[in-house]
N, C-alpha and C positions, 0 to 999 in steps of 0.2 A: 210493677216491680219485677214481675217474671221475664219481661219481654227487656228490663235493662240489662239484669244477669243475661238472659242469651245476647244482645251486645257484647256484652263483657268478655264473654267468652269466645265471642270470634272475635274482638277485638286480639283478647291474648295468644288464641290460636294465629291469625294471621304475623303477630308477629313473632312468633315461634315459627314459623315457617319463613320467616323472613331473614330472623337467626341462624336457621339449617342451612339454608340458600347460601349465606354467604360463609357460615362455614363449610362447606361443600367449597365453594368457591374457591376459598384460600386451599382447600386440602387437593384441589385440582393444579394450583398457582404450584404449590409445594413439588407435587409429583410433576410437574412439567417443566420445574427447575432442577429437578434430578434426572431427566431423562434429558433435561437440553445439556446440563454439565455430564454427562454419557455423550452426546451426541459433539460436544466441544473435541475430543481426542480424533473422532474421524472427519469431519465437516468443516471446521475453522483452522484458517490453519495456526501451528504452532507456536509461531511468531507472536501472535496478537494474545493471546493466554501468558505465554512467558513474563511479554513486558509488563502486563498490567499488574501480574503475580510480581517482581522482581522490584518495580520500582513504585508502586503503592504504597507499600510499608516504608519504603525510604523518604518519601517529600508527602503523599497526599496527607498525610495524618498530622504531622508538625503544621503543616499550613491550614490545617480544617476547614481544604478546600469538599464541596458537598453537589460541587454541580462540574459539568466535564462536557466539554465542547469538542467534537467527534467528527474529525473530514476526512472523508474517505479512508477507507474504503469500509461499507455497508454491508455490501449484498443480503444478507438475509435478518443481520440487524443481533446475529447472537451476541457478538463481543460486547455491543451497547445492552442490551440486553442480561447477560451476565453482572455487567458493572455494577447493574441496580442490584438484580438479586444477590449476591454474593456483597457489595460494599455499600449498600445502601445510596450509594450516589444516585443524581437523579443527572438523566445524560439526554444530549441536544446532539442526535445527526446530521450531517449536511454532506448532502451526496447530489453531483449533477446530473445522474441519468435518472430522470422520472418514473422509468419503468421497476428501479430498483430501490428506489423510496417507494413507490406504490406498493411493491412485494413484501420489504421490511415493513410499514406499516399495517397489512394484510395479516402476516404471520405474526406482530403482536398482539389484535385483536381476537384472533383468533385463539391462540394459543395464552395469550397473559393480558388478558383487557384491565386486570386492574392495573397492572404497569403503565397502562394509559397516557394518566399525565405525569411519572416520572420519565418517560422513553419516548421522546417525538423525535418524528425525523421530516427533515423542510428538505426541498428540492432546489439547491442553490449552484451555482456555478463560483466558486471561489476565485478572487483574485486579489491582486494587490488593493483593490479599491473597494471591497466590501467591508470593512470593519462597519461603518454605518449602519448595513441594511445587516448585518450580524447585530449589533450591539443590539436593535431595535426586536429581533428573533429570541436573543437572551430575556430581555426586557420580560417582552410579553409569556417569556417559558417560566422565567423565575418569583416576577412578578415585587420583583426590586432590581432596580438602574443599577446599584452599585455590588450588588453579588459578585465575589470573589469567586473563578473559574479555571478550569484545566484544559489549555490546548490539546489536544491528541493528535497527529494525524500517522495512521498506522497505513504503509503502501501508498505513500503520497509522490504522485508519480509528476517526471517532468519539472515544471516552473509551481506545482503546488507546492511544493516543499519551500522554496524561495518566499511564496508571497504570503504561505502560514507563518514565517518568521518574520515577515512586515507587519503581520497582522499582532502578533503575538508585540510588537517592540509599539507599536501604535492603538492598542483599545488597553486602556488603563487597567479594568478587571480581569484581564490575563495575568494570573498568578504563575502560572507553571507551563512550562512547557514539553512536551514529550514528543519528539519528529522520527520518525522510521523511514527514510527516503527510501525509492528504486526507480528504476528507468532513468539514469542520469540525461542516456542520451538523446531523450525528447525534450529535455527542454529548450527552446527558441533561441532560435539565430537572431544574431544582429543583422540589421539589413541594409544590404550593399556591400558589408566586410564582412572578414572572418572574425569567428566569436562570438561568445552568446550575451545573452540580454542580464542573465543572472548567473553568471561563471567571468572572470571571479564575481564575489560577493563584497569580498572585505577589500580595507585599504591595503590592508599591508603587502597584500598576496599581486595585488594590481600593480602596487610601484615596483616589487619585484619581476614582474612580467615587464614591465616600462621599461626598467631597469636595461634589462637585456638589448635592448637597442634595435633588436631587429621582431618587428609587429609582425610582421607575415612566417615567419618560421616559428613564434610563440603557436601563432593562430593554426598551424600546421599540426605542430605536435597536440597543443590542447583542442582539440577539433573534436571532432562528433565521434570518430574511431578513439579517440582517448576514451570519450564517455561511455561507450559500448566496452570498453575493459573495462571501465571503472566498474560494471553490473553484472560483470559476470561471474559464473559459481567460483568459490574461493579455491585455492590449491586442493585444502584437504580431502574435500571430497575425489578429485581428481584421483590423485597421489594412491588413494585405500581401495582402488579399482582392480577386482582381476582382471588374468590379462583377457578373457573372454568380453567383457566389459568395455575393456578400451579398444578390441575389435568394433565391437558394437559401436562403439565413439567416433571412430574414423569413419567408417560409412557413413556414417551419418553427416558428418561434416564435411566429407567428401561429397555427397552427393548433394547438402545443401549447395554448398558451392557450386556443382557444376548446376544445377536447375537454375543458380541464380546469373551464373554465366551466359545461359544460354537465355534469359529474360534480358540481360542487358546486348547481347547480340542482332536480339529481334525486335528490341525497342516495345517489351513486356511490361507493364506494372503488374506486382505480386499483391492483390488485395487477400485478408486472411477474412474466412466467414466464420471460423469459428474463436473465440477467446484463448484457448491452446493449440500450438502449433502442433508438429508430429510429436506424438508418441515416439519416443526412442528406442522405449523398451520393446516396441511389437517389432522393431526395422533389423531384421538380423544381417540382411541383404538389400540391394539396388533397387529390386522391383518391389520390395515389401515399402520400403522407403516411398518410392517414386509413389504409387497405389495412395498410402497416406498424406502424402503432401497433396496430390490432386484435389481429396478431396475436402482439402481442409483448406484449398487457395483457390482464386478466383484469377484468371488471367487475360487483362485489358476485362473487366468486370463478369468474365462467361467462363465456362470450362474449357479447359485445352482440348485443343483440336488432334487430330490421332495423327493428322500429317505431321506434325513435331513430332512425333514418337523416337520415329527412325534418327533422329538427327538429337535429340538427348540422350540415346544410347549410344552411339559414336560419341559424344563427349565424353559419356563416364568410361566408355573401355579404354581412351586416351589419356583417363587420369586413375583408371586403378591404379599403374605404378607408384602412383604418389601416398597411397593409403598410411604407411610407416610414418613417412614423412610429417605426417599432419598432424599424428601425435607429438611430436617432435618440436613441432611448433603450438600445439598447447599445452605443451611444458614450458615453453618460455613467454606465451602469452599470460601463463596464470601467472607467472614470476614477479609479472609488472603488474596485475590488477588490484592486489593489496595495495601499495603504495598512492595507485591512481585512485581508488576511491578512498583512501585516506587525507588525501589532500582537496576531494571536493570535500570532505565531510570538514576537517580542518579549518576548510577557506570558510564555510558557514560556522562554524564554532567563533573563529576570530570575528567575523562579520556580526553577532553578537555582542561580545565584550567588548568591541568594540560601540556599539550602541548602548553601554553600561550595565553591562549583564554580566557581574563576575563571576556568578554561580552559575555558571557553563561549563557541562562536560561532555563527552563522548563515551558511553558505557555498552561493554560489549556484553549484550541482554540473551543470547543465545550461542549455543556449536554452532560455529561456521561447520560444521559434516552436515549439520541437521539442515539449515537455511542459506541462501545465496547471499540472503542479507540481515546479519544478525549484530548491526551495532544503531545506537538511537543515541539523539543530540538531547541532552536535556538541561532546560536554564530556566532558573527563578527570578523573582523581584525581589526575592529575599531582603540581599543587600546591594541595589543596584550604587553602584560608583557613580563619581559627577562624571560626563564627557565635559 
């Protein structure tokens, strides 16, 4: 009898201590979700907080969508991570660089292992032809085939943007959609012409371009230099520059220029080694500039050699004069970059409703002062129309 009571009572102890355990556990979950929403103002950028805050309350709750399908961009997996602690969603990452699902799943375990299995991230290479090997990813996350889901892709660079809104118009449990593009201008050439593979997107925007009669000056104007305005910072910020600021501007764009004058002179390719180019703000001058570009580019894959020296400095004393000037023409450069990336954002919006998606809009989710790219594509199945 004596020896069942002491059972009993390690029984009860151990599970009192199994009780502490994981309340410990969640009061650990708690305080690591307030230091990670601390850590959301300096580390994630603003963008991706804004939209989930702004257009959450608008569509995920009417559709009591509860699962949210997440492409690019990852890196360290807070914004997936957020979604869950703050709105209970349970979210599916798909990022193509390995190293950076490995990271993102690293810093969940470590920091929030019970988020576990609502926060997985797979190592996928997206394209126009994964809906399948996605649908079969959902499947096994959600653990029902027909789970109703929320596209995302926030910083979706290049032809992702194009082949998430195939994917979105082609896998049936795509509910919602949410698209943040940038880098218009990597997405892929058509090959042998001028023109890309997903520019235009829609019909309408194509027989307009037809229309005009002459293919090789359409292909001119909308070319790769269209899509580099179309991504670049928006006026305002420009515009609210002291004039100490837009000194700093001109160098720098002078100097970009002549470094890249002189790579196509000497038959150069510019590799960058690191994810951000120069600093602008350290470059008050040529040689501050020059010093930081070196070491942030690779040229023909090695560092510059010092015999170039003398002869990138004879370039740039040939084009000080022009410093003034360069502002001058990014005043009229930014004049046209609203317009250009209005009409890629456009031509995928039509390219949508067109595929019977009437609940299609373009909503502008932040200050163009604050971000380079501050409007997102969003369409439902609400109430899709017959095509």
């Amino acid at each position: 009898m004596k020896g069942e009571m002491v059972t009993m009572e390690v029984r009860e102890m151990m599970a009192m201590k199994m009780k502490i355990r994981i309340l410990m556990e969640r009061e650990m979950e708690m305080m690591m979700e307030r230091k990670l929403i601390m850590q959301m103002t300096r580390v994630v950028d603003k963008i991706e907080l804004i939209v989930m805050m702004q257009i959450r309350e608008m569509k995920m709750m009417e559709m009591k969508i509860i699962h949210i399908l997440k492409i690019r961009w990852i890196p360290q997996g807070y914004v997936c991570q957020l979604l869950h602690h703050l709105f209970n969603y349970r979210v599916l990452g798909l990022e193509s660089n390995p190293s950076i699902t490995a990271t993102a799943s690293h810093r969940r375990d470590t920091l929030h292992p019970l988020s576990r299995p609502s926060v997985q991230y797979f190592c996928l290479k997206v394209t126009e032809d994964s809906a399948a090997e996605i649908e079969e990813l959902l499947k096994s996350f959600t653990n029902n085939e027909n789970e109703k889901f929320c596209l995302i892709g926030l910083h979706s660079c290049g032809d992702l943007s194009a082949n998430a809104l195939r994917l979105f118009r082609d896998m049936e449990n795509a509910s919602l959609l949410i698209m943040m593009s940038c880098c218009y201008h990597k997405i892929e050439c058509l090959e042998g012409k001028k023109g890309f593979k997903n520019f235009p997107m829609s019909r309408g925007l194509g027989r307009e371009c037809e229309g005009i009669g002459n293919p090789e000056g359409v292909g001119d104007v909308l070319g790769r230099t269209f899509m580099r305005l179309a991504c670049q910072e928006p006026a305002e910020r420009w515009e609210k520059m002291a004039r100490e600021d837009h000194e700093v501007h001109s160098i720098c764009l002078m100097a970009r220029g002549v470094l890249e004058l002189f790579c196509h002179k000497n038959q150069i390719k510019l590799t960058k080694t690191r994810r951000k180019s120069v600093r602008s703000s350290k470059c008050r001058n040529f040689e501050a500039y020059f010093q930081n570009f070196t070491r942030r580019y690779n040229f023909n894959g090695q560092q510059l050699d010092k015999k170039y020296y003398e002869e990138i400095n004879q370039l740039w004393e040939e084009n000080t004069p022009k410093l003034k000037l360069s502002e001058v023409y990014t005043g009229l450069q930014l004049l046209l970059q609203a317009p250009a990336e209005y009409l890629v954002l456009n031509d995928r919006r039509c390219w949508l409703e067109e595929q019977g998606f009437s609940e299609t809009k373009i909503l502008s989710v932040l200050d163009r002062k604050l971000s380079p790219r501050s409007h997102a594509i969003v369409s439902s199945k609400t109430n899709p129309i017959t095509v």
